[in-house]
C-alpha positions as CSV (number, residue, x, y, z in Angstrom):
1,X,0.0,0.0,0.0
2,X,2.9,2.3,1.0
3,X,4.6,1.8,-2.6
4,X,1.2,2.5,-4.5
5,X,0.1,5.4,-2.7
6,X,3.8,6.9,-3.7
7,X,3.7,5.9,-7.1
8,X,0.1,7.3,-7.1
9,X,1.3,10.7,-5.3
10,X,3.7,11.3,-7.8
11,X,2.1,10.2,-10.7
12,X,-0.6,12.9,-9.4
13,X,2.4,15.6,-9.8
14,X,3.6,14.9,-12.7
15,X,0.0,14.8,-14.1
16,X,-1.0,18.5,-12.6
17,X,2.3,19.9,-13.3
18,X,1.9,18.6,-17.3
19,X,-1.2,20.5,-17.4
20,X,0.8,23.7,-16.7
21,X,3.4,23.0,-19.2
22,X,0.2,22.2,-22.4
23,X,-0.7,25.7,-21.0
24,X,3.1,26.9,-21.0
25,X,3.2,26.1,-24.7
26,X,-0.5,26.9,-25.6
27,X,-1.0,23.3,-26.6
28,X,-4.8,22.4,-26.6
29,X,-4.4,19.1,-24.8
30,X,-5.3,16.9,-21.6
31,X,-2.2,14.8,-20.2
32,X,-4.4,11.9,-20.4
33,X,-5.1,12.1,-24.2
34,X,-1.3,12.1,-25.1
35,X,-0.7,8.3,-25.0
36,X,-3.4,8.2,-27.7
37,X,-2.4,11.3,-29.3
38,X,1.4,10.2,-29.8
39,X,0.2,6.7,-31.2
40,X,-1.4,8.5,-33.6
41,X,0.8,10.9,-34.6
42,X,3.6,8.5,-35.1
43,X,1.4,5.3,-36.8
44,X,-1.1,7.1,-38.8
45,X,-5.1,5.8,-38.7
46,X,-5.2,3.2,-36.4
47,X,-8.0,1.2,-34.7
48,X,-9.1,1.5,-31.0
49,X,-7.9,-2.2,-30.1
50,X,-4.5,-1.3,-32.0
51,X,-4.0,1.5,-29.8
52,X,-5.2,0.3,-26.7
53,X,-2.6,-2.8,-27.2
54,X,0.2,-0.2,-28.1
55,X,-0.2,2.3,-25.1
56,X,-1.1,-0.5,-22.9
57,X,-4.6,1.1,-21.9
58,X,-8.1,-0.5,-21.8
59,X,-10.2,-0.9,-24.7
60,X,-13.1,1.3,-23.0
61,X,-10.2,4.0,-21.8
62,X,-9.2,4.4,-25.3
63,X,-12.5,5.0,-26.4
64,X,-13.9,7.2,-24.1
65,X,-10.3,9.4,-24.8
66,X,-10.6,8.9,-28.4
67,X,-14.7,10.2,-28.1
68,X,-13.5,13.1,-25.9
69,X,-10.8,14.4,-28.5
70,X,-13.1,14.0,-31.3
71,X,-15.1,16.7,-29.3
72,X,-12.4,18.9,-29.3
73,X,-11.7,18.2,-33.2
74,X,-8.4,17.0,-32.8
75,X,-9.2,13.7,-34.2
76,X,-11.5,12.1,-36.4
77,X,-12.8,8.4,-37.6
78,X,-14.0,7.0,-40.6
79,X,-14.6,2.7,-42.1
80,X,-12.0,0.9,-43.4
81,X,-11.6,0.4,-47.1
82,X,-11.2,-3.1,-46.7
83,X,-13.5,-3.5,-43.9
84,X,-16.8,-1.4,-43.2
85,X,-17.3,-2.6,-40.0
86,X,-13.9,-1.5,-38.3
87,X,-13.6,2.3,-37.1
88,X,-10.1,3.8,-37.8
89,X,-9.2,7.0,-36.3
90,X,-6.9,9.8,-37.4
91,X,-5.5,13.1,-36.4
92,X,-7.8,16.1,-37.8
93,X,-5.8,19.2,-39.4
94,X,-6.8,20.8,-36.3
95,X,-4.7,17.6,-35.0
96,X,-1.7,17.8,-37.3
97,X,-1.6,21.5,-36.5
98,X,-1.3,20.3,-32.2
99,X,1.9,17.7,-33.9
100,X,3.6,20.5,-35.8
101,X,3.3,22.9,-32.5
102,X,4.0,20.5,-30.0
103,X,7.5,19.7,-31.1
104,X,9.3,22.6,-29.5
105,X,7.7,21.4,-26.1
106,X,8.7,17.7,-27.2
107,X,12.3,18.7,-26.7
108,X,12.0,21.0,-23.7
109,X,10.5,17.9,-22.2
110,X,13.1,16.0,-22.8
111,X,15.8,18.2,-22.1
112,X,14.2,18.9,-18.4
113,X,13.3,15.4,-17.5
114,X,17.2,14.4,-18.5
115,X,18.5,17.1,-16.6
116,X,16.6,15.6,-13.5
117,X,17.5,12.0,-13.9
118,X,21.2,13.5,-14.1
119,X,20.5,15.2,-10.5
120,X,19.7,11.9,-9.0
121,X,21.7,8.5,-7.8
122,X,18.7,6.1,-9.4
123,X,17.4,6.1,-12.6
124,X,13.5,6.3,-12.3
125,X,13.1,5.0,-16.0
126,X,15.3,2.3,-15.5
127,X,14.4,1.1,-12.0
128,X,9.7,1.3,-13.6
129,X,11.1,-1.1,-15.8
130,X,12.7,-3.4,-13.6
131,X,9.6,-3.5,-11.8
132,X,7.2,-4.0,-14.5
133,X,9.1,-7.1,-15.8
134,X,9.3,-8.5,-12.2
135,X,5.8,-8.4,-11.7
136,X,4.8,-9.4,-15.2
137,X,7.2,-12.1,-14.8
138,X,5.8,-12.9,-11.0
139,X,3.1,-11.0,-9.6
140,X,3.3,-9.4,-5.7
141,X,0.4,-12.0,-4.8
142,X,2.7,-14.7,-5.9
143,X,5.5,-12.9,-4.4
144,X,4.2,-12.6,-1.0
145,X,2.7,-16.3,-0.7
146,X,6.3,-17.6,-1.6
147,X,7.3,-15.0,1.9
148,X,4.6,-16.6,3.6
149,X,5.6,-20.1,2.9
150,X,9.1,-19.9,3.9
151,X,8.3,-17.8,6.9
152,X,6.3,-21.1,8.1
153,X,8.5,-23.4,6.7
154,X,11.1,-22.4,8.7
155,X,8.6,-23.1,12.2
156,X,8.8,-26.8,10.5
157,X,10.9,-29.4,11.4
158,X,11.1,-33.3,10.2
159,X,11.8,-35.4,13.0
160,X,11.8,-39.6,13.3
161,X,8.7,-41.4,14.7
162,X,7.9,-42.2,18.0
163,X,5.0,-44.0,20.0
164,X,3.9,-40.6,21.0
165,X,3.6,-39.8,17.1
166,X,1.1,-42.6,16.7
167,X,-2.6,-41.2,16.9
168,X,-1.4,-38.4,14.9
169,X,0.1,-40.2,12.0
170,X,-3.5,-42.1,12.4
171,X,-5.3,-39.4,12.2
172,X,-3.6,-37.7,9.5
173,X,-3.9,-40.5,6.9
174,X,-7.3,-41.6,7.9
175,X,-8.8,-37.5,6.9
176,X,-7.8,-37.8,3.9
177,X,-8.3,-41.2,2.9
178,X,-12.0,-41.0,4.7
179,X,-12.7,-37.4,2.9
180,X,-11.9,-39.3,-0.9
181,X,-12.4,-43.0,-0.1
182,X,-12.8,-45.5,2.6
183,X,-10.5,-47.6,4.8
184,X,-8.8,-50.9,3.6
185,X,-7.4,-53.6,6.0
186,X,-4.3,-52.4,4.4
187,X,-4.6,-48.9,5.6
188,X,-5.6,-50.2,9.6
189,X,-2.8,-52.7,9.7
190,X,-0.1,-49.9,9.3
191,X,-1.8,-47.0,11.0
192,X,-2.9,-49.3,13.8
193,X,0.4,-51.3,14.2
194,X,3.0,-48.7,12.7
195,X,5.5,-50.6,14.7
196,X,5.4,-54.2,13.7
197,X,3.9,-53.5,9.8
198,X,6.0,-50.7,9.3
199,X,9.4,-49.8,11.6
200,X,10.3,-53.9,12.2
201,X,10.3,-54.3,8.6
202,X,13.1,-51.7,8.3
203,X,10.8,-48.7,7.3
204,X,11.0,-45.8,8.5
205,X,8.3,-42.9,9.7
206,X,9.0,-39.2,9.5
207,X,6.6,-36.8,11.3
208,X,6.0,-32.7,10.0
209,X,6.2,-30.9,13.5
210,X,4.9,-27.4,13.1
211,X,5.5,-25.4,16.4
212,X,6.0,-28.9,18.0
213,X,2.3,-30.6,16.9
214,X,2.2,-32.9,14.1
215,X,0.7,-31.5,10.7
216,X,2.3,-34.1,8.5
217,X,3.6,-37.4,7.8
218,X,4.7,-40.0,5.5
219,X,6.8,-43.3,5.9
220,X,9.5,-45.0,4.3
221,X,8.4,-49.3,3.4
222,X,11.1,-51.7,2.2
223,X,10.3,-53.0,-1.2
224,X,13.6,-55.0,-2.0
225,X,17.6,-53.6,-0.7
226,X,17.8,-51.0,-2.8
227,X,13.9,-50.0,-3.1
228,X,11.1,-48.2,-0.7
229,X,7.8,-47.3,-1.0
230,X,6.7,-43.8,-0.4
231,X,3.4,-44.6,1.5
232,X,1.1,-43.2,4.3
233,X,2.1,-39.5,2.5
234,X,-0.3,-36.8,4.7
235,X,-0.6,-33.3,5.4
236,X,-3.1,-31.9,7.6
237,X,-6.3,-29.7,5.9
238,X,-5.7,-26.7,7.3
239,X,-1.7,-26.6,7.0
240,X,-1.9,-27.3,3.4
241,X,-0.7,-24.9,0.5
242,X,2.3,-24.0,2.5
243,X,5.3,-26.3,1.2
244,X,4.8,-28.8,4.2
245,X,4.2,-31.6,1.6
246,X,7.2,-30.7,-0.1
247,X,9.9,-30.3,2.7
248,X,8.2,-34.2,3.5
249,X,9.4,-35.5,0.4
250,X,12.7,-34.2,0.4
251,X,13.4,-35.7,3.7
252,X,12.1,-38.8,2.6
253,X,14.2,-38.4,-0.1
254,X,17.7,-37.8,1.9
255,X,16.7,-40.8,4.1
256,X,15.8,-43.3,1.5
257,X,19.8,-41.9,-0.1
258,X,20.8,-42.3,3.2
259,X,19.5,-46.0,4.0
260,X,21.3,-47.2,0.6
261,X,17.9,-47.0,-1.3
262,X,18.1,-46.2,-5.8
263,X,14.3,-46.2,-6.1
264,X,11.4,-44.7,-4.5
265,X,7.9,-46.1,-5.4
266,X,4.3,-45.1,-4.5
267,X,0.7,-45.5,-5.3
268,X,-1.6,-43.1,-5.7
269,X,-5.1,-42.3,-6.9
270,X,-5.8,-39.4,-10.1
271,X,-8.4,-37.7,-8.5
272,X,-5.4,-36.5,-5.8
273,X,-4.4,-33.7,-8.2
274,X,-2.4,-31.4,-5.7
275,X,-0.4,-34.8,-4.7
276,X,0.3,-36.3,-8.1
277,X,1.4,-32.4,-8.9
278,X,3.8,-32.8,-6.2
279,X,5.2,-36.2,-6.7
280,X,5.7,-35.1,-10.5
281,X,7.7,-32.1,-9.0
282,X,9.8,-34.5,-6.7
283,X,10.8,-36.5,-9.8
284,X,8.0,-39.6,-9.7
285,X,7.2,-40.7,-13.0
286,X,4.2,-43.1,-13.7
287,X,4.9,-46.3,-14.1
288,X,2.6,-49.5,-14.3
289,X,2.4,-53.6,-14.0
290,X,2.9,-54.0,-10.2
291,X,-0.1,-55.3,-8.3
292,X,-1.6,-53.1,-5.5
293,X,-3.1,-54.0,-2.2
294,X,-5.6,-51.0,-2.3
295,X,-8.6,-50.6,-4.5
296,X,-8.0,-46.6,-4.9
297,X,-4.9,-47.5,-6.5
298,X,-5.1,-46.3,-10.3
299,X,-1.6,-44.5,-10.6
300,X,2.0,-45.8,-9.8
301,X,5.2,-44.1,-9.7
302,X,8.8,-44.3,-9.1
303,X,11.7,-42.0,-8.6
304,X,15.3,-43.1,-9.2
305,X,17.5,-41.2,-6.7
């Protein structure tokens, strides 16, 4: 709010000031009609969606600005030659007389606005067009949701299961599984028992602690020595959106490297859009022909690390 109300302020000077100069030269213009008036003095008849792309202004804005000069007699439309239903507009003489008078101004312009930049230690041209092609190329929304994300990230930490950990990682899994599908035997064996179907088998359970409670989880199964399954893969609702996924699967990641693993495998259902979208961005890649204890099952990956 603090940088648009500054851009705004000074945009608002610049604005009331170039009013005085029009007067200083006895140019019959509105600063707000020059965008158009310069496109048209430079490109010759143009449409209104030609010059509303070229000045970067709404269609609507254009016209209104096109209607209000047209008043004034310093422009003037007529059909196209090759097509009656386009409107093409063009300086009047009254117009052409404003381009021939304006020139001396043109370079008085220049000449001052030069002079400033010289006066200070950043170039205001240069610095509105570092900005524009930061946000075009990521918007401040964007921008601030990445800051928001690593500010919580930062309050997470991966730690190894324990028996405390147990109702949580429960409770985790079954919410989403419950909210999409139903509970296999599968699912109550390793939620229920995480200790004998899981960690006695040589798998391994890491928990997302945010602020010390449990928002996440996932576990580590052996498949074969140098294979694990990516399984039990849960986030809670209302912590979700903010990377906590993520910073799960690259710790699963470094510990499956870590216990001598080369693959990481998983199953997974379609209709989990935000989690396939994530396991794409760890480096899964579908893969198919292994049987699957679950009936959601329709998609199955692997990761070679």
């Amino acid at each position: 709010m603090a940088l648009g109300s500054r851009l705004r302020r000074l945009s608002e000077m610049i604005t009331e000031e170039a009013g005085d100069v029009y007067r200083l030269y006895d140019v019959n213009l509105q600063p707000k009609w020059f965008p158009v008036f310069y496109a048209l003095s430079e490109g010759g008849p143009r449409t209104i969606t030609e010059i509303a792309q070229e000045i970067g202004h709404s269609h609507p804005s254009v016209s209104k600005i096109v209607q209000e000069m047209a008043q004034q007699g310093l422009v003037k439309e007529k059909k196209g030659k090759d097509d009656g239903r386009k409107n093409f507009v063009t300086l009047s003489p009254q117009g052409q007389q404003v381009q021939e008078k304006i020139q001396a101004q043109y370079n008085d312009v220049n000449a001052a606005v030069e002079k400033a930049l010289e006066e200070t230690q950043h170039n205001l041209w240069k610095a509105l067009e570092e900005w524009e092609f930061l946000l075009a190329e990521k918007s401040l929304l964007r921008r601030v949701q990445e800051a928001r994300r690593t500010r919580e990230g930062n309050r997470v930490t991966i730690v190894d299961y324990t028996p405390a950990h147990q109702q949580a990682f429960r409770l985790l899994n079954e919410q989403w599984i419950t909210t999409y599908f139903k509970m296999e035997e599968t699912d109550y064996k390793s939620l229920d028992h995480p200790q004998e179907y899981i960690l006695d088998k040589g798998g391994h359970i890491l928990i997302a602690l945010y602020d010390d409670t449990a928002v996440g989880a996932c576990a580590l199964i052996p498949m074969d020595a140098t294979t694990f399954e990516l399984a039990k893969m849960a986030v809670a609702p209302e912590m979700q959106g903010r990377h906590i996924g993520w910073t799960l699967g690259q710790a699963a990641f470094e510990k499956a490297r870590a216990l001598g693993a080369t693959k990481l495998y998983l199953e997974s259902n379609t209709i989990l859009k935000p989690a396939i979208h994530l396991y794409h961005k760890l480096g899964f890649k579908k893969v198919t022909g292994l049987p699957s204890p679950y009936e959601r099952c329709n998609i199955q990956m692997e990761a070679i690390l």
